[in-house]
C-alpha positions in Angstrom: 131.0 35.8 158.7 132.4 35.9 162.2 130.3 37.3 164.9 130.3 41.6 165.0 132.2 43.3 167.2 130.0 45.2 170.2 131.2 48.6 170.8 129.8 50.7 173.7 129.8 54.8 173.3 129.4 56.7 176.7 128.9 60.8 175.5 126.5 62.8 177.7 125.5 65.1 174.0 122.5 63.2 172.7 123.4 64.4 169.4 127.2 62.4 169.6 125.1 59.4 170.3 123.6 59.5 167.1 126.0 60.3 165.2 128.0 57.5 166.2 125.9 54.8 166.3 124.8 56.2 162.6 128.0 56.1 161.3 129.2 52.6 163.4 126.0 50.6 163.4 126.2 49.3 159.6 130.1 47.4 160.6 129.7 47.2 164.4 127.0 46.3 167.1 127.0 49.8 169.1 125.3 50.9 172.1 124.9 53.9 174.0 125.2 55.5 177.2 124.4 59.5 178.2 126.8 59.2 181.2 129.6 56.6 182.8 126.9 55.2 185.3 124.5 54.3 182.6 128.0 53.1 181.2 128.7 50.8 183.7 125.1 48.8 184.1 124.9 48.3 180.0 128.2 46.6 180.5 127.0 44.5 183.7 124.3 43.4 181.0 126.3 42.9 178.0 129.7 40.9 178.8 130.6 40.7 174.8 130.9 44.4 174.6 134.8 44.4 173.4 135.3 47.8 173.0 134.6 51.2 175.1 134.6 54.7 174.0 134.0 57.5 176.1 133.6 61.1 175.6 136.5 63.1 178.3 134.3 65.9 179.1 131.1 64.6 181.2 129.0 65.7 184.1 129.5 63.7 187.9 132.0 61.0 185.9 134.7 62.2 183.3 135.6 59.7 180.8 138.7 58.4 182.6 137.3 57.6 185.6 134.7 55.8 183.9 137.3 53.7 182.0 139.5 53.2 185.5 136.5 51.6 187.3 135.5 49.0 183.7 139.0 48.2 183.4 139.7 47.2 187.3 136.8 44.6 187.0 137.4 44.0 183.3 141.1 44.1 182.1 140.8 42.9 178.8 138.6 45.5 176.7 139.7 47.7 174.3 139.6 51.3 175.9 139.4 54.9 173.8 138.6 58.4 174.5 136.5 60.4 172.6 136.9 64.4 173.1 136.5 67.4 171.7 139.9 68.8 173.3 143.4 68.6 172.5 145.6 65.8 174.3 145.9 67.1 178.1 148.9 65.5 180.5 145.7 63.3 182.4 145.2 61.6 178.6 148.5 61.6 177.8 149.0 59.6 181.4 146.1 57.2 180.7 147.9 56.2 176.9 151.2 55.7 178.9 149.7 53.9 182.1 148.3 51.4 179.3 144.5 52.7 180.8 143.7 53.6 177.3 144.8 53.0 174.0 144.5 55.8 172.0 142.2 59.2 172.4 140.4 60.2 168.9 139.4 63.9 168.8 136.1 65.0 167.9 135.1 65.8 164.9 136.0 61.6 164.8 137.7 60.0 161.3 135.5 57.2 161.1 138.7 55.4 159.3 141.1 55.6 162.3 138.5 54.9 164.9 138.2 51.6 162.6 141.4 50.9 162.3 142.1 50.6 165.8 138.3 49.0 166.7 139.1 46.2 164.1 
């Protein structure tokens, strides 16, 4: 079996933490962060983290800026946003600018968040 893909989840909600990393950490090597900063230093720590999902809505950082500082340093992640909103133009700019690949909308379908993790 080849080695598991690391996933990092940035949500400022406790509660989405755990939920994710309850429903992820059977298939998938998942840590967490309650804001982008925290974000950023797990990352400095972990270079084999492949894939980054942030929640949209969060205090000081949203989850775009978070994303645009990772992917200036590193390019070749795997970038999502998790949110509880509908698509706004400032997502919908991120999919087209290539800055993300997708956004998933809370409640999450475990299945497509898979499907594009994998």
């Amino acid at each position: 079996m080849g080695e598991r893909i690391k996933i990092l989840y940035v949500d400022d909600e406790i509660i989405n933490l755990q939920l994710f990393e309850a429903i992820f950490s059977d298939k998938f090597d998942v840590l967490t962060a309650e804001n982008g900063y925290l974000g950023l230093e797990i990352i400095e720590n972990n270079s084999d983290i492949s894939v980054i999902i942030s929640d949209m809505k969060m205090p000081n950082m949203n989850g775009l800026e978070f994303i645009k500082k990772l992917k200036e340093k590193l390019p070749d992640k795997k970038y999502f946003i998790l949110t509880g909103f509908d698509i706004t133009d400032e997502i919908k700019e991120a999919i087209e600018s290539k800055l993300i690949i997708k956004y998933f909308k809370k409640p999450f379908n475990r299945e497509e968040i898979e499907s594009y993790i994998t």
